[in-house]
C-alpha positions as CSV (number, residue, x, y, z in Angstrom):
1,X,1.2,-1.5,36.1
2,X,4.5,-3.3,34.9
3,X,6.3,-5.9,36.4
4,X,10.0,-6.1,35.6
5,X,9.6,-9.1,34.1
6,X,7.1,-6.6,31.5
7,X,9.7,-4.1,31.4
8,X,12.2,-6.6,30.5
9,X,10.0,-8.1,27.5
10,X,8.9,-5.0,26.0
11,X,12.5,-3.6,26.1
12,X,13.1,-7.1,24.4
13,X,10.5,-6.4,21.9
14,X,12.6,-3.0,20.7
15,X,9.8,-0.8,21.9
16,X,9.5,1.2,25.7
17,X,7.6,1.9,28.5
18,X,6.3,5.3,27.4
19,X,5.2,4.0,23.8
20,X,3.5,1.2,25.8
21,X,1.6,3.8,27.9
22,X,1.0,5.8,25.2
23,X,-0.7,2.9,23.3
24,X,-2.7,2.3,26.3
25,X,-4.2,5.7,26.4
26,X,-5.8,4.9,23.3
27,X,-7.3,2.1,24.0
28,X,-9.1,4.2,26.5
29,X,-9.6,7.9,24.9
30,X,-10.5,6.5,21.7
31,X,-9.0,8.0,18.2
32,X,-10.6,11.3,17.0
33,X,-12.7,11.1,13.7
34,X,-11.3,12.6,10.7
35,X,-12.4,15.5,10.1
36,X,-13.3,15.9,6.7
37,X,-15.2,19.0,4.2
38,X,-15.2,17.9,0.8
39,X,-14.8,14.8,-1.7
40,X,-12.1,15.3,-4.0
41,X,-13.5,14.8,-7.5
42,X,-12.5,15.6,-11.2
43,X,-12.1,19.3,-11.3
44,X,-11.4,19.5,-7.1
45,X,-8.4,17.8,-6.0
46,X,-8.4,15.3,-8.4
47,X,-6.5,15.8,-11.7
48,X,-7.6,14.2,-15.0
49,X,-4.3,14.0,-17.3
50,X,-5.0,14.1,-20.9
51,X,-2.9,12.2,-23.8
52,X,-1.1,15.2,-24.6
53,X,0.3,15.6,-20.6
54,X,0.7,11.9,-20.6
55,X,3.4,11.9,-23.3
56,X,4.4,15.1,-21.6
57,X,5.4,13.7,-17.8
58,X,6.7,10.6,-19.4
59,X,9.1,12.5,-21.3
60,X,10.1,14.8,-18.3
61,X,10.5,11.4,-16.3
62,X,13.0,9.6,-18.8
63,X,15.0,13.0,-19.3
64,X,15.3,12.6,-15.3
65,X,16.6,9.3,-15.3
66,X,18.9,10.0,-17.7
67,X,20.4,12.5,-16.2
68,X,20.6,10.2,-12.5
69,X,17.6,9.8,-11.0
70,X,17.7,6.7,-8.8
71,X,14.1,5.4,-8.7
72,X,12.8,2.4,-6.7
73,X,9.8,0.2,-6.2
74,X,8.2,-0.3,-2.9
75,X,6.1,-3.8,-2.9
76,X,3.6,-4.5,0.8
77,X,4.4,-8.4,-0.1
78,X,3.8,-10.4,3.0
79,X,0.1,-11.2,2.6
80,X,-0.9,-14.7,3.2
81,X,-2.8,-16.2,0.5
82,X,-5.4,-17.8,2.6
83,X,-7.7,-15.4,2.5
84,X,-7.8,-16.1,-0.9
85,X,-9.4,-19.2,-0.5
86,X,-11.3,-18.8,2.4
87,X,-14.2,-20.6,0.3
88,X,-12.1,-23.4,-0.7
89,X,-11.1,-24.3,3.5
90,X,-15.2,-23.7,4.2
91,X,-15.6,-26.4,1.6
92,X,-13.0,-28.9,2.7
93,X,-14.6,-28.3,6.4
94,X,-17.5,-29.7,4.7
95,X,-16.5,-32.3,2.9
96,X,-14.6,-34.1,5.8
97,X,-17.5,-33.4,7.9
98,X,-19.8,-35.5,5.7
99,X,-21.2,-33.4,2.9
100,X,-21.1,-34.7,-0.6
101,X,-19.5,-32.9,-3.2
102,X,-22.7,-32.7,-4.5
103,X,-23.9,-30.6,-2.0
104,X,-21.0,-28.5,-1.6
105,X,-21.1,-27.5,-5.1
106,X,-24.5,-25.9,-4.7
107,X,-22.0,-23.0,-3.9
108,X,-21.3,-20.9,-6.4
109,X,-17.9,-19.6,-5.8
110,X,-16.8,-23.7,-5.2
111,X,-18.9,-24.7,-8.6
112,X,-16.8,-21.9,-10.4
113,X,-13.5,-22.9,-9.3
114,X,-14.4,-26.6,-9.5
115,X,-15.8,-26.2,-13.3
116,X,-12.4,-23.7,-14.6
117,X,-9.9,-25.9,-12.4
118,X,-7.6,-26.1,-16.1
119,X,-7.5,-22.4,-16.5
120,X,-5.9,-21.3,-13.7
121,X,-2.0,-21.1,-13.4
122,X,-1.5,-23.6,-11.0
123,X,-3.2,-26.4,-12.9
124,X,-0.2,-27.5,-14.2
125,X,1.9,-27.7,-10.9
126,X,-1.7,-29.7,-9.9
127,X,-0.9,-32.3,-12.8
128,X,3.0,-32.3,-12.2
129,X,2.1,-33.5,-8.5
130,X,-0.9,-35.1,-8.5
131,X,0.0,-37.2,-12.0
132,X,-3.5,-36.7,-13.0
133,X,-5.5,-34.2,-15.0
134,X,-7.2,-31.6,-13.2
135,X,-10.4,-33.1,-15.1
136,X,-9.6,-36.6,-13.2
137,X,-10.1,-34.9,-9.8
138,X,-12.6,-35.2,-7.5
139,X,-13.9,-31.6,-5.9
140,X,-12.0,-32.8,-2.1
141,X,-8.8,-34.0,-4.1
142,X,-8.1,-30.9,-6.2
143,X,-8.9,-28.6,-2.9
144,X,-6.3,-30.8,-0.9
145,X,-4.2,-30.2,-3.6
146,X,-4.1,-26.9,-3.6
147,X,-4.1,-26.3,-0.2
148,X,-2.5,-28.8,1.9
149,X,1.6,-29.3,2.7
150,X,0.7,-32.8,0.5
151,X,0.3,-31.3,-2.5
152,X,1.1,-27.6,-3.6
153,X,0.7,-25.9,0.5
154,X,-1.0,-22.8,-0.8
155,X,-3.4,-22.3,2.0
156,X,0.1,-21.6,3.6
157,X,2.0,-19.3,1.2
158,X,2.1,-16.0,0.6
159,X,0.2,-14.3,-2.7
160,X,3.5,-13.0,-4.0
161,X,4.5,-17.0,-4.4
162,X,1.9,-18.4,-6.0
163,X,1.4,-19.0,-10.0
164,X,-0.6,-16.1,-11.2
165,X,-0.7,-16.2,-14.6
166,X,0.2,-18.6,-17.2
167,X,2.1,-17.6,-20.6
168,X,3.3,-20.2,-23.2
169,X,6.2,-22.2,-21.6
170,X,5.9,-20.8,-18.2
171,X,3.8,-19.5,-15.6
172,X,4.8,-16.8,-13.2
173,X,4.2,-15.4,-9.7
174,X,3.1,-11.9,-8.4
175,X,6.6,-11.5,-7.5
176,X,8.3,-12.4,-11.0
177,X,5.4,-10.1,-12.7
178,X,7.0,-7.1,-10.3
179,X,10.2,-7.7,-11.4
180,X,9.0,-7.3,-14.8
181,X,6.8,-4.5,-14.3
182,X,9.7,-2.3,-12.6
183,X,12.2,-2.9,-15.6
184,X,9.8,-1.3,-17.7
185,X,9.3,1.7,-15.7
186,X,12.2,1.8,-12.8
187,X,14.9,1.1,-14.5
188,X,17.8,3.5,-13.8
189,X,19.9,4.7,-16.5
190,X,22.8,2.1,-16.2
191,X,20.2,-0.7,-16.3
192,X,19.9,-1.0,-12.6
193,X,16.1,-1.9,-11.4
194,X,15.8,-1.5,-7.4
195,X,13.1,-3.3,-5.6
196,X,12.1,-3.6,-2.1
197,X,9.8,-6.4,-0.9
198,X,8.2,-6.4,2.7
199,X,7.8,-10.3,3.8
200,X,6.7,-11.9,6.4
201,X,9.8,-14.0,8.4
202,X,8.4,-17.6,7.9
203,X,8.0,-16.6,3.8
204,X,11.5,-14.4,3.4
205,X,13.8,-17.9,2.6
206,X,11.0,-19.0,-0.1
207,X,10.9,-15.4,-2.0
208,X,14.9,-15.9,-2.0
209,X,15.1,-19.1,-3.2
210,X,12.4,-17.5,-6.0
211,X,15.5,-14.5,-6.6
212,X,18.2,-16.7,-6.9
213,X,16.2,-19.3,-9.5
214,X,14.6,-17.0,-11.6
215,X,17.3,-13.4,-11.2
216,X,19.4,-14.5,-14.1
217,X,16.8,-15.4,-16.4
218,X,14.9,-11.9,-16.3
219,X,18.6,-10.3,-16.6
220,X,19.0,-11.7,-19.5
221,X,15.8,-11.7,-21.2
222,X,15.3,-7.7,-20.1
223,X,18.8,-6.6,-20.5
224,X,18.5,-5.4,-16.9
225,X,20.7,-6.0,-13.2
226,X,17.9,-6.5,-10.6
227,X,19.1,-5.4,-7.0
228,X,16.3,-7.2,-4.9
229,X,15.8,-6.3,-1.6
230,X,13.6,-7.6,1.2
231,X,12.7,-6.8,5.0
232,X,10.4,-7.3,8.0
233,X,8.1,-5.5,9.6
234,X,9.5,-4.6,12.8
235,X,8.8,-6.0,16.1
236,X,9.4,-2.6,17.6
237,X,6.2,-1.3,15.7
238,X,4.4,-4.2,17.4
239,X,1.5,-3.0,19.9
240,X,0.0,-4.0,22.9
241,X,-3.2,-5.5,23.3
242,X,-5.7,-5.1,26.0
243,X,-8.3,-7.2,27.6
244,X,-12.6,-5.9,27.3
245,X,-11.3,-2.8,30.3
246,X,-8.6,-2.1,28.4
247,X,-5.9,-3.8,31.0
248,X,-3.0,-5.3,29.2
249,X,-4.1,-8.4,27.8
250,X,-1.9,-11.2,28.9
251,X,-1.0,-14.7,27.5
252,X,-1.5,-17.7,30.0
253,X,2.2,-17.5,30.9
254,X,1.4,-13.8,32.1
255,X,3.7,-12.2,29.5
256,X,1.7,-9.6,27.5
257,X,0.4,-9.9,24.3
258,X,2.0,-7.9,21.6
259,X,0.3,-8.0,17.9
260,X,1.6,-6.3,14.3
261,X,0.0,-3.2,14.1
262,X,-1.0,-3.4,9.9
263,X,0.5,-2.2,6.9
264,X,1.3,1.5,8.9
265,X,4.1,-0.4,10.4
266,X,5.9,-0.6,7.4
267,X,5.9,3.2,7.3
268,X,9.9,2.6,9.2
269,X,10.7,0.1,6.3
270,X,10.0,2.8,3.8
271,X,12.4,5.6,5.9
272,X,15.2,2.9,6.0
273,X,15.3,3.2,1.7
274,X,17.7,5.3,-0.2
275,X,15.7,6.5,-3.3
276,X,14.9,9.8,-5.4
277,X,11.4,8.5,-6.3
278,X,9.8,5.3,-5.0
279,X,7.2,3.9,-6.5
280,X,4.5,2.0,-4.0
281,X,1.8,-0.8,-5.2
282,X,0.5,-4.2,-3.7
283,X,2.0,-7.7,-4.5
284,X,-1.0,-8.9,-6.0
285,X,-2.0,-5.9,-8.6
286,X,-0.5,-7.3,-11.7
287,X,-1.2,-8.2,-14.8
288,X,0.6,-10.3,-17.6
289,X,2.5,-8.8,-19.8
290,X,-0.1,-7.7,-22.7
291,X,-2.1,-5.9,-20.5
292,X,0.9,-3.9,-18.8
293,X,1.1,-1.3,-21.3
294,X,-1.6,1.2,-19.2
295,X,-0.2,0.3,-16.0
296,X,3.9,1.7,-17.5
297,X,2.1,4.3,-19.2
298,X,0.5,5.7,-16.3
299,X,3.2,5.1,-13.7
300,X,6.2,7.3,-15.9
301,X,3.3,10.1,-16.2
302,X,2.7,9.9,-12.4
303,X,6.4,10.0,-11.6
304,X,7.1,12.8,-14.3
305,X,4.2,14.8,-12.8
306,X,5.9,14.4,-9.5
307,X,9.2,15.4,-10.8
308,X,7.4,18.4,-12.0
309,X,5.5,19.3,-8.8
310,X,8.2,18.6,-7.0
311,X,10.6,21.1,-9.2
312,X,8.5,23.8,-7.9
313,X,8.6,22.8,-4.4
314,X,12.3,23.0,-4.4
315,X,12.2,26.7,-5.7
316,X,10.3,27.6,-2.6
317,X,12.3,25.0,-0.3
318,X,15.5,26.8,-1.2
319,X,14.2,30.5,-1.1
320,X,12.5,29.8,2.4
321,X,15.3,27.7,3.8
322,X,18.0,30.2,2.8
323,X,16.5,33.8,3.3
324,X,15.3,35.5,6.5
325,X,11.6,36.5,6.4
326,X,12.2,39.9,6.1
327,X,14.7,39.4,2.6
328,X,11.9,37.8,0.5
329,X,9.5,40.5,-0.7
330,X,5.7,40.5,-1.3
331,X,5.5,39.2,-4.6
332,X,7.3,35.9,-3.7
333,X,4.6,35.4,-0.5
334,X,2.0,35.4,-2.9
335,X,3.5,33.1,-5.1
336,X,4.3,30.7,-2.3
337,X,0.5,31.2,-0.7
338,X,-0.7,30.8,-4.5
339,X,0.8,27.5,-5.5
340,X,0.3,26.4,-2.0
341,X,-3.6,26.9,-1.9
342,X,-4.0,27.0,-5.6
343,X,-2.1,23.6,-7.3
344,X,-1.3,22.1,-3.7
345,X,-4.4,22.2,-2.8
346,X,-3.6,23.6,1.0
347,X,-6.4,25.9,2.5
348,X,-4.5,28.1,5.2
349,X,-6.1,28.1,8.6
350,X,-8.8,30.9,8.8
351,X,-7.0,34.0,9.0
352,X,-3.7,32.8,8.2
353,X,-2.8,35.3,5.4
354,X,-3.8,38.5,7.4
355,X,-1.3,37.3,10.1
356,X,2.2,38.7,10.3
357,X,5.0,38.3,7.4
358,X,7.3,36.1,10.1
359,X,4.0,34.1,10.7
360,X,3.6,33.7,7.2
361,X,7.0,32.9,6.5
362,X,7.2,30.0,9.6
363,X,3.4,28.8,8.1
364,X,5.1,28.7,4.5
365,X,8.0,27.1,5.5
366,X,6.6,24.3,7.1
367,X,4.1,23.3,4.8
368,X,6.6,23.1,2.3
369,X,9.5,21.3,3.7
370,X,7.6,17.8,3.6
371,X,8.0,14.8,1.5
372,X,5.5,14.7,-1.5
373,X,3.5,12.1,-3.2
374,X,1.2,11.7,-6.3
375,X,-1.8,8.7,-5.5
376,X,-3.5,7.8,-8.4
377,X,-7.3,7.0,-8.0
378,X,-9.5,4.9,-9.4
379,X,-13.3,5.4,-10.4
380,X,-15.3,3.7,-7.9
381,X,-16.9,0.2,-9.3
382,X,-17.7,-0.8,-5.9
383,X,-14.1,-2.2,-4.8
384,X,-12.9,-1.8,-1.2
385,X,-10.5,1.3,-0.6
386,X,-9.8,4.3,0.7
387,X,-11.5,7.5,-0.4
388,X,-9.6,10.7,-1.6
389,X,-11.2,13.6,0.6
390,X,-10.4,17.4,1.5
391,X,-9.7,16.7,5.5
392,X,-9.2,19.3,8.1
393,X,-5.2,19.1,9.9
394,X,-4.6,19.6,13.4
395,X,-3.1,23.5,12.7
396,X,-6.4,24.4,11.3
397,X,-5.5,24.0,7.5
398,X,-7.3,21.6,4.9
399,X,-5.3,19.3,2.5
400,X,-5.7,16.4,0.4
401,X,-5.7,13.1,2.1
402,X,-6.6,9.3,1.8
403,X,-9.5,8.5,4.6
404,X,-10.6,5.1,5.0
405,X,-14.2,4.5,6.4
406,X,-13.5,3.6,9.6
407,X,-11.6,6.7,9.8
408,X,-14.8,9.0,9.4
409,X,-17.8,9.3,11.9
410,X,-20.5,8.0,9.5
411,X,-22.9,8.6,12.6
412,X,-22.6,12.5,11.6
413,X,-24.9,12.9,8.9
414,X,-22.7,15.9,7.1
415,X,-19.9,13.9,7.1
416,X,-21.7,10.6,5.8
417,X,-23.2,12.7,3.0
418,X,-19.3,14.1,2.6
419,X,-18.2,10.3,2.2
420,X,-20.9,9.2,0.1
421,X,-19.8,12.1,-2.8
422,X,-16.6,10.2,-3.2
423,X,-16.3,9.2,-6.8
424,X,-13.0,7.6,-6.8
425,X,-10.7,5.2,-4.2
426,X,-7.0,4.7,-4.5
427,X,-5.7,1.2,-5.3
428,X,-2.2,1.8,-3.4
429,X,-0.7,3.3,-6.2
430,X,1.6,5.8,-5.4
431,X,4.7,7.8,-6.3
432,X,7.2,9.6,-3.5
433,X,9.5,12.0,-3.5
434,X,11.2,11.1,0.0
435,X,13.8,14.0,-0.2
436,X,14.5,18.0,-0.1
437,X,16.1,20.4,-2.4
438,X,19.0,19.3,-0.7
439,X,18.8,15.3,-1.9
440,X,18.7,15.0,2.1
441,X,16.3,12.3,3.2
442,X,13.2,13.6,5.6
443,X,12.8,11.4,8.4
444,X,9.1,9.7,7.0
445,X,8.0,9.2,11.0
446,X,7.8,12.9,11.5
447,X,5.3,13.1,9.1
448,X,2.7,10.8,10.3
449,X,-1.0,11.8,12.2
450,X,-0.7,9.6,15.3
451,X,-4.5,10.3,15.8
452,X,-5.6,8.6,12.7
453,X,-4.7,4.9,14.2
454,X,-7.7,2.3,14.7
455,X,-8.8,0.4,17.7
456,X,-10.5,-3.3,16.4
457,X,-11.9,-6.6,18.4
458,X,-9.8,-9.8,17.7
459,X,-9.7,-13.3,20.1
460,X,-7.3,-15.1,21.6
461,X,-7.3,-18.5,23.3
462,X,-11.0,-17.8,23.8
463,X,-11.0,-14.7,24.9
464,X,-11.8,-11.5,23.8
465,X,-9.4,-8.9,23.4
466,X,-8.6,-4.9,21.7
467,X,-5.9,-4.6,19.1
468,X,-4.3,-1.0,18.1
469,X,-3.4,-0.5,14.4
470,X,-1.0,2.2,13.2
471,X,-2.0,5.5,10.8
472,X,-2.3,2.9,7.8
473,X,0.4,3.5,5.1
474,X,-1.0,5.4,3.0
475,X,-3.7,7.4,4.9
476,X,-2.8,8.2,8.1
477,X,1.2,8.0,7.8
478,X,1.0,10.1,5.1
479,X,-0.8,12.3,6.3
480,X,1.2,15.5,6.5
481,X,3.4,15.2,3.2
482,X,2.2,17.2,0.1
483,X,-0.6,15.1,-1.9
484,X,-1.7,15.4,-4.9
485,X,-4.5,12.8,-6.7
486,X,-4.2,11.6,-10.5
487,X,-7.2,9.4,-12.1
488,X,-5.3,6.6,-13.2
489,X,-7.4,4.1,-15.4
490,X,-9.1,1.2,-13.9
491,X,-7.3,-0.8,-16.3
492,X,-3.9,-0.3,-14.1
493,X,-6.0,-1.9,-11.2
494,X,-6.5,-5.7,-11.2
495,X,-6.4,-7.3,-7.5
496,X,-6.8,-10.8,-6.5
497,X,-8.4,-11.0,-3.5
498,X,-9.9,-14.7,-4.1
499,X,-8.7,-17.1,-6.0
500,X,-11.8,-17.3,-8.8
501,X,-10.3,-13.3,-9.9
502,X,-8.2,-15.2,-11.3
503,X,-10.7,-16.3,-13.7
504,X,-10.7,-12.7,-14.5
505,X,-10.0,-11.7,-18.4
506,X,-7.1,-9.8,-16.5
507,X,-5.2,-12.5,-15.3
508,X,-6.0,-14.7,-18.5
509,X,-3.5,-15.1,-21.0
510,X,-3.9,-13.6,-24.2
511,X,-5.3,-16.4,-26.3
512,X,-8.4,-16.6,-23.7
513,X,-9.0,-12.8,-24.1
């Protein structure tokens, strides 16, 4: 199927001829459904903290950072921003095809944004350039404005650079607001706050340039040493595409087409970082900084309630991983099997516990040896998101996971009415315990379901063509690692997914609450 010339570019490309292949089997067999039994809910799988537990894991968390722990904050930051205003470019299409303004701002979404053009961020980077008030502008100027390389280029920046929020003397970006964020909840105990941003390569000089005017400002003001990091996704995780009968698509050159597989690439950005706990959540869920208080709040009692799990998990780590099955007696099996099923929330395969002890012992042993993470969920408003479910695993056992919907085979009316019960979604806000007992790091890629990936229809030049996407971050490439779900308010979740949320009271300064 592969010329040399193939072999050569996919070689070039860091990946191989047998991932290639593999990739190509799925475009023909398909991915399996998920398979899953329940909803998690209040009461089963997920937990509901009250105040007194709050104050509880928060104080176990800042007793653990004084006594070391290295925490670090994981931010997905390479989203483009013109999503964002998909409306506004629609409207500009318009309006320099013909249509007056008039009749383009019979739109609602345009008429917002036109009529609160002086309360967003950005209005006073639109004054600074333009010379003029926001008020001055026409509908087509203040659009151009905003999007084009003549005036601010946002249609071309990522979210993470953009002014979000406005405060007295300054406005910030999704990026500074992280920075501020993770002082208040991961800073170390010498004052050091880690952060790891994923960008995209054209955007990577403009988030440095960001660092290096902004780093010793916040340092100062917060009392804090920022050590900011940033990376790629890698070309390596890159996957083929494939024409309408699933032959490699190819470009007009005849080279084959090779596309980012989606955030469950950056699954081998997360193994490459050295962390006790890393805290994960999106570049553009922020909020300024009199609304942050729920968000901290929540995110010390999710890490001390890992730190607590986790505690736990090392006591059976250690007594598996240094005794033979035959030196650990019953009682300490059925306190493995209990917390397993019990507070983990792991259903043993049918059978499982009548097996015999070495069975036991191997079954125990591997279900605990895994990386562990706490998701906090959300009540469902009506917000896009992944559901938190009870699925079935390939060994036979049932766990916790993350399932997005075009995960599940909504044709099968059980498992419609399954999906329907969900009560909650997670908003990517997770905390991870990446290590053993040991402090050694697990190798994250062992971890993942390869069958949870997803097959979509995209264009190219014209022509149709089948892109492959990765287990997404957190669903399917977290798939076997221990989960737990925590309602976290929905106070801790404020996304900006077009540019009028930022109209939102949430992204409003104080004075305009």
């Amino acid at each position: 199927m592969f010329t040399p010339k193939d072999i050569e570019q996919i070689t070039a490309h860091g990946s191989n001829i047998a991932t290639v292949e593999e990739q190509l089997l799925r475009f023909t067999q398909g991915f399996p459904p998920l398979h899953i039994t329940d909803a998690a809910t209040i009461g089963n799988g997920i937990i509901q903290l009250h105040d007194e537990e709050i104050n509880q894991f928060e104080k176990e968390y800042e007793t653990k950072l004084t006594e070391g722990l290295k925490p670090l904050k994981f931010v997905p930051a390479s989203g483009a921003a013109s999503r964002m205003f998909k409306a506004m470019f629609n409207a500009l299409e318009q309006l320099d095809a013909g249509k007056s303004e008039e009749e383009v701002l019979k739109n609602g979404e345009i008429a917002h944004f036109y009529k609160h053009l002086n309360q967003f961020a950005f209005q006073l980077e639109m004054e600074k350039k333009s010379g003029k008030q926001v008020s001055q502008l026409g509908l087509k100027e203040a659009i151009q404005l905003i999007l084009t390389e003549n005036g601010l280029d946002y249609g071309k920046l990522p979210k993470g650079l953009l002014a979000f929020h406005r405060y007295q003397q300054e406005t910030r970006t999704p990026f500074e607001e992280h920075l501020l964020e993770g002082a208040d909840y991961a800073r170390d105990s010498q004052g050091n706050v880690l952060l790891h941003f994923t960008v995209s390569p054209e955007h990577q000089a403009g988030f440095e340039k960001l660092t290096q005017e902004k780093q010793a400002f916040y340092e100062n003001q917060l009392n804090v040493r920022f050590s900011i990091q940033f990376s790629q996704q890698k070309p390596s995780t890159d996957t083929v595409a494939v024409d309408i009968n699933n032959e490699p698509f190819r470009e007009a050159n005849g080279s084959l087409l090779f596309r980012p597989a989606g955030h469950g690439a950056l699954l081998e950005n997360l193994n490459d970082l050295e962390a006790d706990l890393i805290f994960i959540k999106n570049i553009d869920n922020v909020v300024p900084d009199h609304l942050k208080g729920d968000t901290i709040r929540y995110k010390k009692a999710l890490a001390g309630m890992l730190l607590h799990v986790r505690q736990q998990v090392f006591y059976f780590q250690e007594m598996l991983d240094t005794h033979h099955y035959y030196a650990l007696n019953s009682a300490f099996y059925a306190e493995a099997a209990n917390f397993l099923e019990n507070i983990l929330r792991i259903q043993p395969p049918a059978n499982q516990y009548y097996a015999e002890k070495e069975e036991l012992y191997h079954y125990l042993k591997a279900k605990y040896n895994r990386p562990i993470r706490i998701c906090g969920m959300v009540k469902n408003e009506g917000e896009p998101g992944g559901g938190p479910f009870f699925a079935k695993n390939s060994d036979g056992s049932v766990s916790l996971q993350i399932a997005e919907s075009s995960q599940l085979d909504m044709q099968d009316p059980i498992q419609k009415e399954i999906a329907q019960e969900a009560t909650h979604f997670n908003p990517v806000d997770l905390v991870c315990a990446p290590k053993n007992y040991k402090g050694e790091k697990f190798n994250l890629l062992q971890f993942r379901d390869p069958d949870t990936g997803f097959i979509s229809i995209k264009s190219k030049d014209g022509k149709e063509l089948k892109a492959q996407e990765l287990p997404g971050l957190w669903n399917g490439a977290m798939a076997n690692w221990i989960t737990l779900f925590a309602e976290v308010p929905v106070s801790t979740f404020n996304p900006v997914k077009t540019v009028n949320d930022l109209l939102r009271k949430e992204h409003q300064p104080k004075s305009y609450n």
